[in-house]
BALUMRO-278903 format. One record per residue (C-alpha): residue number from 0; residue in one letter; x, y, z. Coordinates in Angstrom, 1 decimal, m for minus. Layout:
k r c1 c2 c3
NUM A X Y Z
...
END
This chain:
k r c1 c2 c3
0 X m83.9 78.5 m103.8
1 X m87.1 79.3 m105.4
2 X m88.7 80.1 m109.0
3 X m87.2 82.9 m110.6
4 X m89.0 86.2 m110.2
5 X m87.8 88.8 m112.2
6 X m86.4 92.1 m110.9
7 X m88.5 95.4 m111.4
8 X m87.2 97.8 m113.4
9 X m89.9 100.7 m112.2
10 X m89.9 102.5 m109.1
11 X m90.4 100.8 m105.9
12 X m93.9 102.6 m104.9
13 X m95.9 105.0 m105.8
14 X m97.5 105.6 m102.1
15 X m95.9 108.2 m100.5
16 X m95.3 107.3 m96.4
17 X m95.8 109.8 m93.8
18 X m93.8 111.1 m91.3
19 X m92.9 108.3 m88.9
20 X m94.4 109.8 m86.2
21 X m97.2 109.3 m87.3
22 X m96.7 106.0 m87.6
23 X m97.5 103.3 m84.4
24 X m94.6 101.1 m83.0
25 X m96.2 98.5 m84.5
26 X m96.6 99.7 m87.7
27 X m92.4 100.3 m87.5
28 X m92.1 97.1 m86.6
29 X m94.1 95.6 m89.4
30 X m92.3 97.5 m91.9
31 X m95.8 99.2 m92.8
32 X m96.1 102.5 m95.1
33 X m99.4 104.6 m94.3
34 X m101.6 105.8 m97.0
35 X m105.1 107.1 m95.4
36 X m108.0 105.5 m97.6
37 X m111.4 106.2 m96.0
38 X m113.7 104.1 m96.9
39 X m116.5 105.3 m95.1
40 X m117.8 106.7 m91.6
41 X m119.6 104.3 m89.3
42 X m120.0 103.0 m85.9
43 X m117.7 101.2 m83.2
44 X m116.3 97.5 m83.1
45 X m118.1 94.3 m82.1
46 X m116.7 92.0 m79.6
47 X m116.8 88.5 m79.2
48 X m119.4 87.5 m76.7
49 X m119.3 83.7 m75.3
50 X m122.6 84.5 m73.0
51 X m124.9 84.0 m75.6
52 X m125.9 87.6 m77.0
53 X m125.3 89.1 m80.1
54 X m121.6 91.1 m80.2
55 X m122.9 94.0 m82.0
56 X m121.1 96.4 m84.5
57 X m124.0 98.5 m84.9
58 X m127.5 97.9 m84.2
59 X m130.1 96.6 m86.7
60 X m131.4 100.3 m87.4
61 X m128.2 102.5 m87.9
62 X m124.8 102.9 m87.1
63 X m123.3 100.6 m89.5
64 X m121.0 101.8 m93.0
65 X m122.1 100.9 m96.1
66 X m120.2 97.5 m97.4
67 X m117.1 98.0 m99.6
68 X m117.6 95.6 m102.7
69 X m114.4 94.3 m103.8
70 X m113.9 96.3 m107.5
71 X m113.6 93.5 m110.5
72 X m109.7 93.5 m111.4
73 X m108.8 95.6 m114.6
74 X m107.4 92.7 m117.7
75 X m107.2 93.0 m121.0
76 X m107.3 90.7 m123.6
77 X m104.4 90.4 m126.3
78 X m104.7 89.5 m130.1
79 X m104.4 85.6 m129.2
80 X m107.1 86.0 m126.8
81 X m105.0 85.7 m123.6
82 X m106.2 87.7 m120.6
83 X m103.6 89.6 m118.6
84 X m103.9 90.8 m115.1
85 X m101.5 93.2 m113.3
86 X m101.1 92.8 m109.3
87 X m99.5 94.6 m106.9
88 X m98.8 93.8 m103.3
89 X m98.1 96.8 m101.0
90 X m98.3 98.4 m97.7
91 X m101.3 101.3 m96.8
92 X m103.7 102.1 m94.4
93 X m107.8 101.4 m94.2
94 X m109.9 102.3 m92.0
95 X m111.3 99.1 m90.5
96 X m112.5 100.7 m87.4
97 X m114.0 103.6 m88.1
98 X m112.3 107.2 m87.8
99 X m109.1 104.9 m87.1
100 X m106.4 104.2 m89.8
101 X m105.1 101.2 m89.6
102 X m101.5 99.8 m91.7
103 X m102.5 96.9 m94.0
104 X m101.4 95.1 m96.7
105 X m103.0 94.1 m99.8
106 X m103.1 93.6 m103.5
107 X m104.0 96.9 m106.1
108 X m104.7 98.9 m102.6
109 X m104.7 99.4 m98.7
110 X m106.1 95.7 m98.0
111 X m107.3 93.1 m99.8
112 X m107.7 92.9 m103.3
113 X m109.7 93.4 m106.8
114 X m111.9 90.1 m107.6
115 X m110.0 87.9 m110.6
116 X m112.7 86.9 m112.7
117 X m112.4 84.5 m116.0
118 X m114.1 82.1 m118.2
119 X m113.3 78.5 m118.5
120 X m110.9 78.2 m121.8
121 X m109.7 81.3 m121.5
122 X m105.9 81.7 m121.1
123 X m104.9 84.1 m118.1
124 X m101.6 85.8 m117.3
125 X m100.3 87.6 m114.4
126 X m97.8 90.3 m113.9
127 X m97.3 90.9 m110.2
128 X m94.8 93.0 m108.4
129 X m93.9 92.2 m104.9
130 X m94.0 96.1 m102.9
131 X m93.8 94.8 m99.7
132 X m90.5 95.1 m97.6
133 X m90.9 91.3 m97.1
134 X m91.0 88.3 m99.4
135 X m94.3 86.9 m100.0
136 X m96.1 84.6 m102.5
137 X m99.6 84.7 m104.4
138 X m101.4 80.7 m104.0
139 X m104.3 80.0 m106.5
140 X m106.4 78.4 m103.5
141 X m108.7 76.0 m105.2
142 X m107.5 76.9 m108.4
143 X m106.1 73.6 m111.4
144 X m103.2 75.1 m112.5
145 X m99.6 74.0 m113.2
146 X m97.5 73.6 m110.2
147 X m94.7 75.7 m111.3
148 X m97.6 78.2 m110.9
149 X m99.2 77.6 m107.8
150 X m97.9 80.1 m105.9
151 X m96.9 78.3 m102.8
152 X m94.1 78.6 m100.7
153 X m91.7 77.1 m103.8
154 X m92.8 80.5 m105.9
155 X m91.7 83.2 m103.5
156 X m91.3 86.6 m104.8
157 X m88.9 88.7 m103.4
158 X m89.3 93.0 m102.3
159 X m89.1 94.6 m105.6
160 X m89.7 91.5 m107.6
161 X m92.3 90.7 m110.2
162 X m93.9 86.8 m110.8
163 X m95.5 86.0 m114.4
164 X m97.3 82.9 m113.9
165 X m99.5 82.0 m116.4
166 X m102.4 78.9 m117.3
167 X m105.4 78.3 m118.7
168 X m108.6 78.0 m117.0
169 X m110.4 74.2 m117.7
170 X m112.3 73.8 m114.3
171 X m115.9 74.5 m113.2
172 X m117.3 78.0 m112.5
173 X m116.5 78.3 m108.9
174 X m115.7 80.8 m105.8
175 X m111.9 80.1 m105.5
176 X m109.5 83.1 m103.9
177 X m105.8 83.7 m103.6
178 X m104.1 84.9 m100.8
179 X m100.4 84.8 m99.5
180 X m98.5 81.0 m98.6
181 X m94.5 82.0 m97.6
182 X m94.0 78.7 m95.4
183 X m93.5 80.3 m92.2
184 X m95.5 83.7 m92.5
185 X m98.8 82.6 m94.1
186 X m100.7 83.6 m91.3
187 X m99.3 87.5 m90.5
188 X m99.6 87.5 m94.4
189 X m102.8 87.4 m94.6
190 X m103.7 89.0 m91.2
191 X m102.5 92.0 m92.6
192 X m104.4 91.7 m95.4
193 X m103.5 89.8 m98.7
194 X m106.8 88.0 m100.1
195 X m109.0 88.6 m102.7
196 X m111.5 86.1 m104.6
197 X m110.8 84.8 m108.0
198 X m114.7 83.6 m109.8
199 X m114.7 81.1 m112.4
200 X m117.8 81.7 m114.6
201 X m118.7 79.0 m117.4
202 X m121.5 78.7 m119.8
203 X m123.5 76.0 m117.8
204 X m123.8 78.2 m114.8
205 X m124.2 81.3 m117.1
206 X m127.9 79.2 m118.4
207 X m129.1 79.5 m115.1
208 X m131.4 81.9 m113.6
209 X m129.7 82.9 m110.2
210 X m128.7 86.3 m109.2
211 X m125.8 87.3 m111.1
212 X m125.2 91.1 m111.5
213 X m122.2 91.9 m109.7
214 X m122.2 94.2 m107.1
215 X m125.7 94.5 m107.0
216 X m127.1 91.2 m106.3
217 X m124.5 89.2 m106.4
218 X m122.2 89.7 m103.5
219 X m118.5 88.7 m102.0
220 X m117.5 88.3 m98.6
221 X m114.7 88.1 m97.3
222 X m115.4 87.1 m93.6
223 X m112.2 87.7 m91.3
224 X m111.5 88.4 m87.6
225 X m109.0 90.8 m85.8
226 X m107.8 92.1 m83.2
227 X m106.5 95.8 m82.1
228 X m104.0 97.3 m79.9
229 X m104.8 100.8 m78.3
230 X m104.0 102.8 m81.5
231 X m105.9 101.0 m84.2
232 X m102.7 98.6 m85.5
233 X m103.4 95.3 m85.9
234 X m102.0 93.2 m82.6
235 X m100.3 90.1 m83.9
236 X m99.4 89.1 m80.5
237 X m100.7 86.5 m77.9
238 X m101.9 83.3 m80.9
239 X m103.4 80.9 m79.5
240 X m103.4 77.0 m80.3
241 X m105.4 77.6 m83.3
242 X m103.6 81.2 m84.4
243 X m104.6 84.9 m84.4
244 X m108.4 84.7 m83.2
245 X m110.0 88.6 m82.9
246 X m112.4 90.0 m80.9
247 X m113.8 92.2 m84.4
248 X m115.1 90.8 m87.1
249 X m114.4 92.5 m90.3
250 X m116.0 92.0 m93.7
251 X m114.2 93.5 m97.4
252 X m112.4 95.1 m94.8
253 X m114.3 96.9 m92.4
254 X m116.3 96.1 m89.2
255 X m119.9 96.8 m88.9
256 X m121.0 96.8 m92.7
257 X m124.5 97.2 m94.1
258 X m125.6 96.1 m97.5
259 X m128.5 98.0 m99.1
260 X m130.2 95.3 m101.1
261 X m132.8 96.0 m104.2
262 X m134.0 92.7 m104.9
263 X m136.0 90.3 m103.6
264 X m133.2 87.8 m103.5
265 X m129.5 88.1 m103.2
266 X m126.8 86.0 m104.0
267 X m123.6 86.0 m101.1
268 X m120.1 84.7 m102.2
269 X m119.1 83.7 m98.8
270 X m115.1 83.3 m98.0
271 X m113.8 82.2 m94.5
272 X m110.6 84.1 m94.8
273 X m110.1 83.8 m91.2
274 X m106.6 82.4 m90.1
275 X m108.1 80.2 m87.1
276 X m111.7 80.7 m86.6
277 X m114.3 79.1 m87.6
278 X m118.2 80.3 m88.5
279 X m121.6 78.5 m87.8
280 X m123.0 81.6 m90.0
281 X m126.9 82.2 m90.7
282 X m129.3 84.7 m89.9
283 X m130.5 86.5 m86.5
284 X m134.0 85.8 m87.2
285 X m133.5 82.0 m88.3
286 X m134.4 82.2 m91.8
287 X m133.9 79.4 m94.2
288 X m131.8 80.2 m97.3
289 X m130.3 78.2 m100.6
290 X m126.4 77.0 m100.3
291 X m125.6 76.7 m104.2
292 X m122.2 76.1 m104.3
293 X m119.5 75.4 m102.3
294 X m115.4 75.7 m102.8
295 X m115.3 73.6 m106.2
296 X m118.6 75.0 m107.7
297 X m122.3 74.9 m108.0
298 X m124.1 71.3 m105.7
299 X m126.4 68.8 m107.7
300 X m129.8 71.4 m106.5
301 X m130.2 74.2 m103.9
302 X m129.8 72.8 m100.4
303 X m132.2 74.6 m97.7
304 X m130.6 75.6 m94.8
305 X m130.8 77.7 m91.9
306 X m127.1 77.4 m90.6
307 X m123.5 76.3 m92.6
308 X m120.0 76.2 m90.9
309 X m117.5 77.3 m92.5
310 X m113.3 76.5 m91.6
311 X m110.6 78.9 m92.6
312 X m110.2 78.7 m96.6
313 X m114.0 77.1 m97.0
314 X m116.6 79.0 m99.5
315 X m120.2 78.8 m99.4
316 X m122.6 80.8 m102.3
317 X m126.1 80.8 m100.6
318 X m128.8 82.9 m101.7
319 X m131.3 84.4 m99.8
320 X m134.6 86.5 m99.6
321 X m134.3 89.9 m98.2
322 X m137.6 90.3 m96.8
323 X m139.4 93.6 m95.8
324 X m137.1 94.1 m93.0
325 X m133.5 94.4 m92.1
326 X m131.9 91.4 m90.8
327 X m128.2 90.6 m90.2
328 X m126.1 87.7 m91.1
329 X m124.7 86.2 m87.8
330 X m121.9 83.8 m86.9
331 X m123.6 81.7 m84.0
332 X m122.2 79.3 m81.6
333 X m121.6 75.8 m82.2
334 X m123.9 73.5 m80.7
335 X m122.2 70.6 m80.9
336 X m119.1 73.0 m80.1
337 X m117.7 71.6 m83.7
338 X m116.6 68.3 m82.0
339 X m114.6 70.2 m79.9
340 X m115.2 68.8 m75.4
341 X m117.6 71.7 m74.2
342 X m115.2 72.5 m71.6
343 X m112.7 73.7 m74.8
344 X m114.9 75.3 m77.4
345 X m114.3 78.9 m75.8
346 X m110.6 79.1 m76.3
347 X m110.9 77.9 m79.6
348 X m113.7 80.4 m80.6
349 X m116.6 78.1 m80.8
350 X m118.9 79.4 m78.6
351 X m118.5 83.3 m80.0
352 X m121.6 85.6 m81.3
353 X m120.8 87.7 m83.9
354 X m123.0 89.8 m86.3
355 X m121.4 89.8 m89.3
356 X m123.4 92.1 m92.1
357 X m126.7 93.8 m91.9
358 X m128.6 93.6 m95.2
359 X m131.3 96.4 m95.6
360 X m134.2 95.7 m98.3
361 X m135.4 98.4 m100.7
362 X m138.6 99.5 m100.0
363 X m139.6 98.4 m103.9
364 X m137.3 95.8 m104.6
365 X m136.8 94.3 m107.8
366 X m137.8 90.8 m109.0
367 X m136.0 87.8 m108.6
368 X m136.4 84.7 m109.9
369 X m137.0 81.2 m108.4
370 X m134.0 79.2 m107.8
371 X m133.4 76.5 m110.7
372 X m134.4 73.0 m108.8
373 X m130.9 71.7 m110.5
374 X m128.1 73.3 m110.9
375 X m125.3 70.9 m112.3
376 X m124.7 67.5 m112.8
377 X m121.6 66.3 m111.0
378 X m119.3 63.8 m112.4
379 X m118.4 60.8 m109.6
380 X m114.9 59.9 m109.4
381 X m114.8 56.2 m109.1
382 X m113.7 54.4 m105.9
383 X m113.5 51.4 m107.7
384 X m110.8 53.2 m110.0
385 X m108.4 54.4 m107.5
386 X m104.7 53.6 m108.5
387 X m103.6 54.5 m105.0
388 X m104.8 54.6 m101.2
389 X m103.3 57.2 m99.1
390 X m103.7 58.1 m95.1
391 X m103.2 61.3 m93.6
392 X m103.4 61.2 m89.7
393 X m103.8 64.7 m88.0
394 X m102.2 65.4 m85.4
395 X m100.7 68.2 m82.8
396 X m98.1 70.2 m85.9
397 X m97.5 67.5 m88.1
398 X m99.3 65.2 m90.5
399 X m98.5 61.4 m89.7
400 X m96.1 62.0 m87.5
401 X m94.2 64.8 m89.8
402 X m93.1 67.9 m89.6
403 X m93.2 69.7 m92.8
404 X m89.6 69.5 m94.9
405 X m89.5 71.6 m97.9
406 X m86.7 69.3 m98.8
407 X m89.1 65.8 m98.5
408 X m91.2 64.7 m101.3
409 X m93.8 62.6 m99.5
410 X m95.1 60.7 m102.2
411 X m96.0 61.0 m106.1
412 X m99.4 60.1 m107.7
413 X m99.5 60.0 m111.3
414 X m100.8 62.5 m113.5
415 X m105.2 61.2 m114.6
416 X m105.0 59.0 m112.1
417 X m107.7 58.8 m109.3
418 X m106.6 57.9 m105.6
419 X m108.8 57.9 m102.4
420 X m107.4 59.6 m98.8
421 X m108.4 58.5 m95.2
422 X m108.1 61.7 m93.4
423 X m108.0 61.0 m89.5
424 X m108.0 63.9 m87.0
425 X m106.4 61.8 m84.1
426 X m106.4 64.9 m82.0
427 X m108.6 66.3 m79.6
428 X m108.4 70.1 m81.0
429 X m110.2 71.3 m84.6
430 X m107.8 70.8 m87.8
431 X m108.9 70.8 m91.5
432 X m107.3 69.6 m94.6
433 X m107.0 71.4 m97.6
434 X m105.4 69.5 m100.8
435 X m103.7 72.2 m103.9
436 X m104.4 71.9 m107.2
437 X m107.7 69.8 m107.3
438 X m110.9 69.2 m105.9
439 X m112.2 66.3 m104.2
440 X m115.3 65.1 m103.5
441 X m115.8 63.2 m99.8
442 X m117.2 59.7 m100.3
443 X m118.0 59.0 m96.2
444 X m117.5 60.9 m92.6
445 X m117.1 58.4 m90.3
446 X m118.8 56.0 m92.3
447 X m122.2 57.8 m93.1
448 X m122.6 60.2 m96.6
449 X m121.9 63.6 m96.7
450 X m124.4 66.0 m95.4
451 X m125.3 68.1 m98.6
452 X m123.6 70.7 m98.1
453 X m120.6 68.9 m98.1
454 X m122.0 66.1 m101.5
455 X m120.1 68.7 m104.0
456 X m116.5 69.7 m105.3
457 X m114.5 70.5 m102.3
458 X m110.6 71.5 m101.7
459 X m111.0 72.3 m98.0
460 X m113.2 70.4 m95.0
461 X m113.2 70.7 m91.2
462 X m111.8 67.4 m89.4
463 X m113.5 67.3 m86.0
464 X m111.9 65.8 m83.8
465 X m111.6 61.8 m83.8
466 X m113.3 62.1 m87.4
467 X m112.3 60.4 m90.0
468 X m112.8 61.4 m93.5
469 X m112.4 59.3 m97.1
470 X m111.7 61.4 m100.1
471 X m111.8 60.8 m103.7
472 X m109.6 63.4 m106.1
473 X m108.3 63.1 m109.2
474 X m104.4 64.6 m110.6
475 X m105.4 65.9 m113.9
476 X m103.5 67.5 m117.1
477 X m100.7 68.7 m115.5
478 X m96.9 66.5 m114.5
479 X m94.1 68.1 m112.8
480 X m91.2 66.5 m111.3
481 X m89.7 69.0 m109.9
482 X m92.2 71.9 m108.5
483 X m94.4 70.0 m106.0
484 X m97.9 70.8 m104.9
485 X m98.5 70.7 m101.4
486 X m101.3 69.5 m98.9
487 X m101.9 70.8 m95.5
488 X m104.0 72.4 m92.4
489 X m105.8 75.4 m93.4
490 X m105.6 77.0 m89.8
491 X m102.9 79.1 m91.0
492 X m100.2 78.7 m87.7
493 X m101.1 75.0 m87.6
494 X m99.6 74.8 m91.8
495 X m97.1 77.7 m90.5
496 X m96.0 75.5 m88.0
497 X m95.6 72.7 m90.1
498 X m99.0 70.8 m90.4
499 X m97.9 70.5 m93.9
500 X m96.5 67.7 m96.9
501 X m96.0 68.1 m100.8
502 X m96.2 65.8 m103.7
503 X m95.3 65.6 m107.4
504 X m97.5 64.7 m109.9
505 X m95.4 62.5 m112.1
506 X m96.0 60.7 m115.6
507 X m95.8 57.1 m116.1
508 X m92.6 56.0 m115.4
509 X m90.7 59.5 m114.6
510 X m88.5 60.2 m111.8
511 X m88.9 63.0 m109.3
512 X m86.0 66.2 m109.9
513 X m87.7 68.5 m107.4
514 X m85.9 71.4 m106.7
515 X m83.9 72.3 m102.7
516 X m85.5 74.4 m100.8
517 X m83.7 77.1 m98.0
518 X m86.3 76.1 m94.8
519 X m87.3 79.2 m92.6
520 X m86.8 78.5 m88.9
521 X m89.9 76.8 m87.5
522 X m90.9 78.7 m83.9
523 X m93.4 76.9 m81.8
524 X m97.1 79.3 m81.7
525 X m97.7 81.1 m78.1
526 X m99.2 78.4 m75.8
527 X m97.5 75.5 m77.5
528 X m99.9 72.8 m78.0
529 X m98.6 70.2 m75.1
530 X m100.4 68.2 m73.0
531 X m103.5 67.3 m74.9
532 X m104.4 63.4 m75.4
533 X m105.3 61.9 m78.7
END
């Protein structure tokens, strides 16, 4: 059982398919239509390269396509001042590797989708229409909304069925995103191609001087990896113990993008929208840049930098000078192998080289300003305050000892209340924990303060391994006993595979009502994950 989701009354699709034979085995067995979409001509793909050296798509001086920019999502605004958005999920085909079409899913075209922006205060509403020959859902990943709304694996919608959710926006202005979460299928979901960023923009953030023009210099990124068999699909086959990891690395959807830049300074909108891999991203020549914000919103002042790792569903905004010369934004290996034991980093990614976007300066570039010294203040959620302590130990598929149970509500904080979490990874491979619904702030690792990158409004952070995290996070405005929100590992098989609990927000003295829940079969990822300690 699941939320209702009404049933369309237009036409299935409006994308025409071609002849099947022109259509991989693959792409039959995905259930895939093909629409060609060229985005652009451009060079070959970059492979992974554990030795050290750069994996290439393209070198610093040509060869690369220009970057797609993710086009702002159409809305309009009613007399009451409520902002609607229309979005469709369906199948196509993009050109990821150039001269190669590829079948893809995604959201108002071949992969991906348009960026959601809004204001906080504003009132949004969505119509979307599920086009795909499988049942999906649409999660508001870092996004306060109503459970009912949420969008996880309780909100599925159905082939030929539309979801209305609806809420208004009363958080920080923030890089959030949405992308697929059908308990079971999150990870192919997305593989295939369903994300997109939804921006938050608010008047405090709108005050300060930092690159802001859309497009221009202002840009997304949507950093993910894949993988592809001898005719250009995308192979889903052969996981490993963290999921999917490629051997390309494609950003808004294609591998080996360049980014012509006309200012002194630009403003990136990173998204790990990897399944399973994580980045150690900077730049080939070392240069120091600004993190702003991470997933919740804008830090407490610019932090300098010259690296910041990113796990799957993190966000980083840096910003950056472009220089007089090209220079490309890399994904380095991790010195410390991300707590991983050396002799393991490789199979888990770690010690990969990618280059991930070339950004080319105008010859003239325009001026940009210096970077505010402050950016926000940040409100600090009391430890002293906490109604409730909560532990999470990490650990092979299941969190303290569980298996996710659609059926199981593991606990129920009340709604304003603040609680702290202990967040143990008590294994020896790389997990993270992401929390729906709210952010968090992280009052310790292992005892010492966040670095500050991490001092700001969270919903996702990296576990290493034996690491043990304290959270503080608040359950505001919104009580629900019956559509829980859920907590989990963002490496997509690990919450696939049942890395994974839910909780209702209740108000003082309710009961719990939540609704039953059909559970897909759970099938163990390639490699199983036996034999390693604690």
């Amino acid at each position: 059982m699941s939320s209702p989701a009404t049933s369309k009354s237009s036409p299935r699709s409006t994308v025409k398919p071609p002849s099947t034979a022109t259509l991989s085995r693959r792409a039959l067995l995905l259930g895939l239509v093909a629409t060609p979409i060229v985005l652009s001509a451009g060079c070959g793909r970059g492979q992974s390269n554990p030795t050290g050296d750069a994996a290439t798509s393209g070198s610093a001086t040509g060869g690369r396509r220009p970057l797609p920019v993710p086009p702002l999502a159409k809305s309009t605004v009613d007399s009451s001042g409520v902002r609607h958005f229309t979005l469709t999920a369906a199948a196509g085909t993009t050109e990821m590797l150039p001269g190669t079409s590829t079948p893809t899913w995604g959201f108002n075209g071949p992969v991906l989708g348009p960026t959601i922006r809004a204001r906080r205060g504003e009132t949004v509403a969505f119509d979307i229409t599920n086009d795909l020959p499988e049942a999906t859902t649409v999660h508001w990943h870092g996004v306060h909304v109503p459970a009912r709304f949420d969008g996880g694996p309780h909100q599925t919608i159905e082939p030929g069925a539309r979801w209305e959710p609806t809420w208004t926006v009363n958080q920080p202005a923030a890089t959030l995103w949405y992308h697929p979460h059908p308990h079971g299928s999150t990870e192919k979901h997305a593989y295939r191609g369903l994300a997109g960023l939804f921006v938050v923009d608010d008047d405090e953030a709108d005050a300060l001087d930092l690159p802001k023009t859309y497009g221009v210099d202002d840009i997304p990124l949507i950093i993910q990896d894949r993988r592809f068999t001898a005719d250009g699909a995308l192979d889903e086959s052969d996981p490993t113990d963290v999921g999917l990891l490629g051997d390309t690395i494609v950003t808004n959807g294609i591998a080996g993008a360049h980014l012509k830049v006309g200012t002194e300074k630009v403003r990136l909108r990173i998204l790990n929208g990897s399944g399973g891999r994580m980045y150690n991203l900077g730049f080939a020549d070392n240069r120091e840049f600004a993190m702003i914000a991470s997933d919740g919103g804008l830090l407490a002042k610019p932090a300098t930098m010259t690296r910041i790792a990113l796990s799957p569903g993190e966000r980083a905004e840096i910003v950056v000078a472009t220089g007089e010369s090209p220079v490309l934004l890399r994904a380095f290996a991790f010195d410390d192998h991300a707590g991983v034991a050396a002799g393991e980093a490789a199979k888990f990614g770690l010690a990969d080289i990618f280059d991930i976007l070339e950004l080319r300066p105008a010859a003239n570039p325009g001026r940009s300003a210096a970077l505010p010294t402050t950016l926000a203040t940040l409100p600090r959620l009391d430890p002293s305050a906490a109604a409730a302590q909560r532990r999470f130990e990490l650990r092979w598929f299941m969190i303290n000892g569980e298996r996710m149970d659609m059926n199981r509500i593991d606990f129920t904080p009340t709604v304003d209340s603040t609680e702290i979490w202990t967040v143990r990874n008590v294994d020896n491979w790389p997990h993270n924990f992401h929390v729906h619904d709210t952010q968090f702030r992280i009052l310790d690792i292992d005892g010492a303060a966040p670095p500050p990158e991490l001092s700001g409004w969270k919903d996702t952070v990296y576990a290493r391994p034996g690491a043990t995290i304290r959270l503080t996070l608040r359950f505001s405005e919104y009580a629900d006993p019956t559509y829980p929100y859920m907590y989990h590992c963002h490496l997509m098989l690990h919450e696939d595979q049942g890395m994974m609990g839910q909780f209702l927000v209740l108000e003082p003295g309710q009961r719990p009502a939540p609704m039953p829940m059909a559970m897909p079969p759970m099938q163990m990822g390639a490699g199983g994950h036996g034999g390693h300690g604690g």
